[in-house]
C-alpha positions in Angstrom: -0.8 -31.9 -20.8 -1.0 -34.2 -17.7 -3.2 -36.5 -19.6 -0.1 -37.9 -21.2 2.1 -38.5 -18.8 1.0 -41.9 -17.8 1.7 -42.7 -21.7 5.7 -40.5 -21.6 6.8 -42.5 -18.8 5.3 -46.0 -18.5 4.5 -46.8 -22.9 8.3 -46.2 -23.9 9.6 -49.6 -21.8 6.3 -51.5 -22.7 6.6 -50.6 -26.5 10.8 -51.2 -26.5 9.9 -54.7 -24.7 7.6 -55.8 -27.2 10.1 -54.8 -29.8 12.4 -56.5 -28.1 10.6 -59.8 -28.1 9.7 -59.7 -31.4 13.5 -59.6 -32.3 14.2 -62.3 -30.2 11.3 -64.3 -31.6 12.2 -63.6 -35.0 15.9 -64.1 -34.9 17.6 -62.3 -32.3 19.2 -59.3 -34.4 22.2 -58.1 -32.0 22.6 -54.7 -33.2 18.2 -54.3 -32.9 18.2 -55.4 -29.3 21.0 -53.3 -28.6 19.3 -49.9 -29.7 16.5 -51.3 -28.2 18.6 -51.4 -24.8 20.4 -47.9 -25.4 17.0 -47.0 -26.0 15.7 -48.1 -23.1 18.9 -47.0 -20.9 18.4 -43.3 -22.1 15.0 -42.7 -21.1 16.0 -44.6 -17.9 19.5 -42.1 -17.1 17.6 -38.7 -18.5 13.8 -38.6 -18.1 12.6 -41.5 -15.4 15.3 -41.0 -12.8 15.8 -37.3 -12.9 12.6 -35.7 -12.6 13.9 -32.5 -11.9 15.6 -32.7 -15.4 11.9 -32.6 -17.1 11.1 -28.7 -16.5 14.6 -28.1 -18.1 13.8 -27.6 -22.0 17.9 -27.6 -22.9 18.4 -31.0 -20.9 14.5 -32.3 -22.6 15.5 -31.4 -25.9 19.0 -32.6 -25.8 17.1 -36.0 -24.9 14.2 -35.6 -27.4 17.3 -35.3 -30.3 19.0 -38.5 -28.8 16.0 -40.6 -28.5 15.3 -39.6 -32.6 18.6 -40.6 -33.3 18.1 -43.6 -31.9 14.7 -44.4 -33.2 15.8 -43.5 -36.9 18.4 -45.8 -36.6 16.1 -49.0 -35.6 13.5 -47.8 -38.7 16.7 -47.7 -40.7 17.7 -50.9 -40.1 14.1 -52.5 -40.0 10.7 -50.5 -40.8 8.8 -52.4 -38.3 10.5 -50.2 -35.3 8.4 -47.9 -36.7 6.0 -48.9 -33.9 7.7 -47.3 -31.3 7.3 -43.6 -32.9 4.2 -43.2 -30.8 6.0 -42.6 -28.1 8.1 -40.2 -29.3 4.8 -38.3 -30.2 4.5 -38.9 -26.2 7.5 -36.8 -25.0 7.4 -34.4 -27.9 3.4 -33.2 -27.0 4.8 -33.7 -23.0 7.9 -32.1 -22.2 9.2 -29.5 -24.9 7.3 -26.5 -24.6 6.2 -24.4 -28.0 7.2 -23.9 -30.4 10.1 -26.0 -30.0 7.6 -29.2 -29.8 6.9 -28.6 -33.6 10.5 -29.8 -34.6 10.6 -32.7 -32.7 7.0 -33.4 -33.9 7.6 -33.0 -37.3 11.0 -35.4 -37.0 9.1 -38.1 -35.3 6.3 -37.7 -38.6 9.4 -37.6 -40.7 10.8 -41.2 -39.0 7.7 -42.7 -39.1 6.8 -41.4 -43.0 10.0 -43.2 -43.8 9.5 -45.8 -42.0 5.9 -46.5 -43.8 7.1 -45.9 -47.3 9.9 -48.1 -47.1 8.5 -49.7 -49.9 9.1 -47.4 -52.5 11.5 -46.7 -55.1 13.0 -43.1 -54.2 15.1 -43.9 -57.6 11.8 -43.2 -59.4 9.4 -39.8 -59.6 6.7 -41.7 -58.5 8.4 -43.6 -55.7 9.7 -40.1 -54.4 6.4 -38.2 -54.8 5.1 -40.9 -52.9 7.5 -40.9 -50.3 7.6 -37.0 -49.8 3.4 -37.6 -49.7 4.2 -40.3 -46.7 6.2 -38.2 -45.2 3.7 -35.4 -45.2 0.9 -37.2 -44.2 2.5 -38.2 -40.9 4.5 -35.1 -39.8 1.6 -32.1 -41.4 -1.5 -33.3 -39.3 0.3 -34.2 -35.9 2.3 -30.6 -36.2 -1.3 -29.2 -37.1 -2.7 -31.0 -34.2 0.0 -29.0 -31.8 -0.9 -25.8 -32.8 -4.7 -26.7 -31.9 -3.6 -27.7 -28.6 -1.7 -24.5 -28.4 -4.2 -22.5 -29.1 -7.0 -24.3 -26.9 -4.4 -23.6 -24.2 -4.1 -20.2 -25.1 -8.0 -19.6 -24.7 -8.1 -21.4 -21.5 -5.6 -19.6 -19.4 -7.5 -16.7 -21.0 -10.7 -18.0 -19.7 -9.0 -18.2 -16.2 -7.8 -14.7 -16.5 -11.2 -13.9 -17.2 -12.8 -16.3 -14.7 -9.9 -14.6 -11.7 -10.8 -11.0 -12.9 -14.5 -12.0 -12.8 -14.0 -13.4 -9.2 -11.9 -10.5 -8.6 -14.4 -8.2 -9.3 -17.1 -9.7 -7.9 -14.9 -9.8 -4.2 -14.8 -6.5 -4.7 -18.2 -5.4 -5.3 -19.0 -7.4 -2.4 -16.9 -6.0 -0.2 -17.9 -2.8 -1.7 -21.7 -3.4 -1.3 -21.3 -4.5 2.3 -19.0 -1.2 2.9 -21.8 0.7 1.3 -24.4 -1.1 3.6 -22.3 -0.3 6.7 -22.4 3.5 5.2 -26.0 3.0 5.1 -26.4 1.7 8.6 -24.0 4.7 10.0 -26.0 7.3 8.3 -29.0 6.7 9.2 -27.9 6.3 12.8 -26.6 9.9 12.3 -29.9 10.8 10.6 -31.8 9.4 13.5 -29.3 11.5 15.7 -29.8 14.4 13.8 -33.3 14.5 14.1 -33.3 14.1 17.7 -30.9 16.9 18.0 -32.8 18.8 15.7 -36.5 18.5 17.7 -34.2 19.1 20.7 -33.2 22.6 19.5 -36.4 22.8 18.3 -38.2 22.8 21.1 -35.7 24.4 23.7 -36.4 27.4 20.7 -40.1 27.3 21.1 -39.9 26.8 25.0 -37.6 29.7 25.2 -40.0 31.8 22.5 -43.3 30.7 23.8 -43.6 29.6 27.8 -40.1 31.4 28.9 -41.1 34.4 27.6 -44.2 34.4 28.8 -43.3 33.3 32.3 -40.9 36.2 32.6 -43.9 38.9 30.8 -46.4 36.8 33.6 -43.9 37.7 36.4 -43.2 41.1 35.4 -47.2 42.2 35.3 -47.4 40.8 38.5 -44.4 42.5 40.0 -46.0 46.3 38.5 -49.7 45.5 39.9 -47.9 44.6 43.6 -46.0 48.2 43.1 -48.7 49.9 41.4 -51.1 52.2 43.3 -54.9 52.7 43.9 -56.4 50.8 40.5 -53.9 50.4 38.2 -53.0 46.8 39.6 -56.0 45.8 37.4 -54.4 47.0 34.4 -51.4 44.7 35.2 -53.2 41.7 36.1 -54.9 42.3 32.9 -52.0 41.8 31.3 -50.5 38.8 33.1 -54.0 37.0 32.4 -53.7 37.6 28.6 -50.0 36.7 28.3 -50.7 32.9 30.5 -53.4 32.4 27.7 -51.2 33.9 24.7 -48.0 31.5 26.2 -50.7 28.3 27.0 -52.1 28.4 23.3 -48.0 29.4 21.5 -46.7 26.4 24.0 -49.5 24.2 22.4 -49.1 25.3 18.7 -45.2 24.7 19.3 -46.0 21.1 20.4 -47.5 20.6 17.2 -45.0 22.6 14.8 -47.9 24.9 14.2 -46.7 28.3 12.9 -47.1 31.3 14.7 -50.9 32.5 15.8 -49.9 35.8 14.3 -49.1 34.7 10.8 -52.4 32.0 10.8 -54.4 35.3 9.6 -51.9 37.5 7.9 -48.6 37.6 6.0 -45.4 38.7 8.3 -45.6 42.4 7.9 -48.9 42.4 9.5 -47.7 40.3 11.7 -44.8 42.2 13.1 -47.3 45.0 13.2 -49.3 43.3 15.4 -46.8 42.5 17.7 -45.0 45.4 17.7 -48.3 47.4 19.2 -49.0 45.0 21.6 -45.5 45.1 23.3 -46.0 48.8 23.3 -49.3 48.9 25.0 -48.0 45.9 27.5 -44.5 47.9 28.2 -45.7 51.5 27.4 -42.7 52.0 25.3 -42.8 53.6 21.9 -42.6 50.8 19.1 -42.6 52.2 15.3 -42.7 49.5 12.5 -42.0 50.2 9.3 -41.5 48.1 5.8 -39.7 49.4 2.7 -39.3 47.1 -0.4 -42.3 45.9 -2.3 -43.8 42.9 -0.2 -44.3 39.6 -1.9 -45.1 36.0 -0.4 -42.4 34.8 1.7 -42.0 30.8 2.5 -43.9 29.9 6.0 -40.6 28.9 7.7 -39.2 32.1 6.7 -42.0 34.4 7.7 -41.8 31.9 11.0 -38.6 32.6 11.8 -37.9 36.3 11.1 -41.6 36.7 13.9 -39.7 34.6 15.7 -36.7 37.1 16.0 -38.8 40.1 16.0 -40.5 38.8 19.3 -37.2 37.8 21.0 -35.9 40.9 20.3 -39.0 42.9 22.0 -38.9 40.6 25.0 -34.8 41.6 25.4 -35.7 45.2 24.9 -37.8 45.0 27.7 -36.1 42.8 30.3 -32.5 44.3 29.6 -32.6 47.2 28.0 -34.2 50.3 29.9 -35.5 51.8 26.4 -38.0 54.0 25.4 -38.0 53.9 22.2 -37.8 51.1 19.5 -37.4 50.5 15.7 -38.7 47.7 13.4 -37.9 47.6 9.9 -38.9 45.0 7.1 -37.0 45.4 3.9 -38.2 43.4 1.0 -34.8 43.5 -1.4 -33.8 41.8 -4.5 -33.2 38.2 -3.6 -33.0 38.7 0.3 -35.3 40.0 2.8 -34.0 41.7 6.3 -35.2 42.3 9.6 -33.8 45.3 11.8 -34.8 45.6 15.3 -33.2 49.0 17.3 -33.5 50.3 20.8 -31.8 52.9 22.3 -31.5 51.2 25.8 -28.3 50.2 27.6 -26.6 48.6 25.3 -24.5 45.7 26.1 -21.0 43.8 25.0 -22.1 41.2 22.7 -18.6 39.6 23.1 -19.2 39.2 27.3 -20.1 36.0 28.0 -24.2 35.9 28.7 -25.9 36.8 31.8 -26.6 34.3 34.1 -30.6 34.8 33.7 -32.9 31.8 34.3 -33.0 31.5 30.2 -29.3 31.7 30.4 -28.7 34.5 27.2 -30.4 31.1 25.3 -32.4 33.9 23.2 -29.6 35.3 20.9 -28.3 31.8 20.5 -32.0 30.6 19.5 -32.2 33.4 17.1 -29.0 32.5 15.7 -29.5 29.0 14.9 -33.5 30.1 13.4 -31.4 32.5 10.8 -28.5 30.2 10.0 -30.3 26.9 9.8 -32.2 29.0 6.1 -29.1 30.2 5.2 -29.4 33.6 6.6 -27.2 35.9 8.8 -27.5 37.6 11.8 -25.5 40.6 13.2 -25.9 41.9 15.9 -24.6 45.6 17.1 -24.6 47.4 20.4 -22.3 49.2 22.6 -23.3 49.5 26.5 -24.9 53.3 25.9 -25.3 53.2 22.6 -28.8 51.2 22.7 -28.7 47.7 20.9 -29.0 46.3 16.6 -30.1 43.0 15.4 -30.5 42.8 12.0 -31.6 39.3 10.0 -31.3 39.1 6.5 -32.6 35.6 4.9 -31.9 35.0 1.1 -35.2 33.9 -0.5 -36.5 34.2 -4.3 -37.5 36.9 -6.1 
């Protein structure tokens, strides 16, 4: 109650000094002016020149009694000194803390009721209903106003617990939102990363699939037709014609993330039918395809990637493998379907590092990442001499 301590340290010496001259004025009462100046002295030794002394309740209450004492003494001896009670309302509302304050409330209201009903006969029932009333009246209401001020107190260090949680919270949903915003900013940087990477491998998979391929199937045809005798260099640059306009329009579809121009007109197992008897007319090698399972409709990206394989695989076969026969199989199963490619070329160590060919063994790697990226695996099994395995399996719905 800072309010009040203009009032606790600067009303005690004017009040006592008005009392004072009132004394003298009136008749100069010895004893009076001399509680007047113990008075005056103990607020002076204990509360004004020891300030430290204030946030000690012992030492404040020890000087709250004192003061009392010397307060009844002066009503005693003249009612009239009754006027300096308001400033022992002062120090009792200032420096005791509760609920200590309430005693030295309710004395003061006790000094000052008997100080007001002086004028009664306590001898009588009357006179000492009156004066326990007087009494009462004076030391009820002030001790009633205490507990109010405790209790405002009390809600407003609650409201500034409330008001520093609030802020607290609110400092950390901040910092929170602008962590979250920095989150924000960092993933879609990866995002946009990502997707760059993404296109990246997508493309080096479709170069690889579609002009690589072809290049090497272009350079092969015209490698035969320079060997080949009389006519059948026709046959061969036949060949190389058709696979620069297959790669030209796959390389343009690819561009576009078209699918496939085998699957635009049928589902995959007539695609991989397709494919599989024009590798063996191009390479004169034996290519049987065969589906087991009962077919049903298969997602495009699925159907897209398992061609995908089936063609990389053929292309392999013929650079690398010397074989002269080779296997397709599309098995429809429960919640999956597979691909199985076999030759029975070569053969090679998967686990040798890959030949240093212009697509650099990029094929099994592209296949890889087609399979895994829809949750699929791929195995692949060979031994050199033992021909060559690739099998796909890609979960999709029943």
């Amino acid at each position: 109650m800072d309010v009040l301590k203009p009032l606790a340290t600067v009303v005690p010496y004017v009040l006592l000094g008005a009392l004072a001259a009132v004394t003298v004025v009136a008749g100069a009462d010895a004893v009076n002016l001399a509680l007047c100046a113990l008075a005056a002295l103990w607020i002076l030794m204990v509360y004004t020149l020891h300030p430290a002394w204030r946030d000690r309740p012992r030492v404040m209450g020890v000087f709250l009694a004192g003061l009392l004492l010397i307060t009844l003494a002066l009503v005693l001896r003249d009612p009239w000194y009754a006027l300096f009670t308001p400033a022992c309302y002062f120090y009792a509302f200032r420096i005791i803390g509760w609920p200590a304050e309430l005693y030295f409330i309710a004395g003061t209201g006790v000094i000052a009721g008997i100080a007001q009903g002086s004028g009664l006969d306590a001898r009588t029932a009357s006179g000492l209903t009156g004066y326990a009333v007087t009494v009462l009246a004076n030391a009820v209401p002030l001790c009633g106003l205490a507990w109010l001020v405790r209790i405002n107190e009390r809600h407003q260090r609650e409201r500034e617990a409330a008001l520093g949680e609030a802020r607290a919270a609110n400092e950390r949903l901040a910092a929170a939102l602008a962590e979250n915003a920095d989150l924000q900013e960092q993933l879609l940087a990866q995002a946009r990363t990502a997707g760059v990477l993404d296109e990246r491998q997508r493309m080096a998979r479709e170069i690889h699939d579609t002009v690589a391929q072809g290049l090497i199937g272009i350079v092969t045809q015209l490698q035969a037709a320079a060997q080949a005798p009389g006519d059948d260099w026709r046959r061969h640059h036949d060949s190389a014609t058709e696979l620069a306009r297959e790669s030209l329009t796959e390389a343009r579809r690819s561009v576009h993330a078209l699918r496939p121009r085998e699957l635009e007109t049928g589902h995959l197992a007539e695609a991989l039918a397709e494919v599989a008897t024009r590798w063996s007319d191009r390479h004169g090698v034996t290519a049987g395809f065969t589906t087991t399972g009962t077919p049903r409709p298969l997602p495009p990206e699925t159907e897209a990637v398992l061609l995908r394989t089936a063609q990389e695989a053929l292309s392999n076969a013929a650079r690398h493998a010397s074989a002269t026969r080779v296997g397709i199989t599309l098995s429809y199963l429960d919640n999956d379907v597979a691909l199985d490619i076999r030759d029975d070329g070569r053969g090679f160590d998967p686990a040798a590092p890959p030949p240093t060919t212009p697509t650099g063994g990029f094929g099994l790697l592209a296949m890889r990442q087609r399979v895994e990226a829809l949750a699929g695996t791929l195995a692949i099994e060979s031994e050199p001499g033992t021909g060559t395995g690739i099998s796909a399996r890609v979960p999709t719905p029943a």
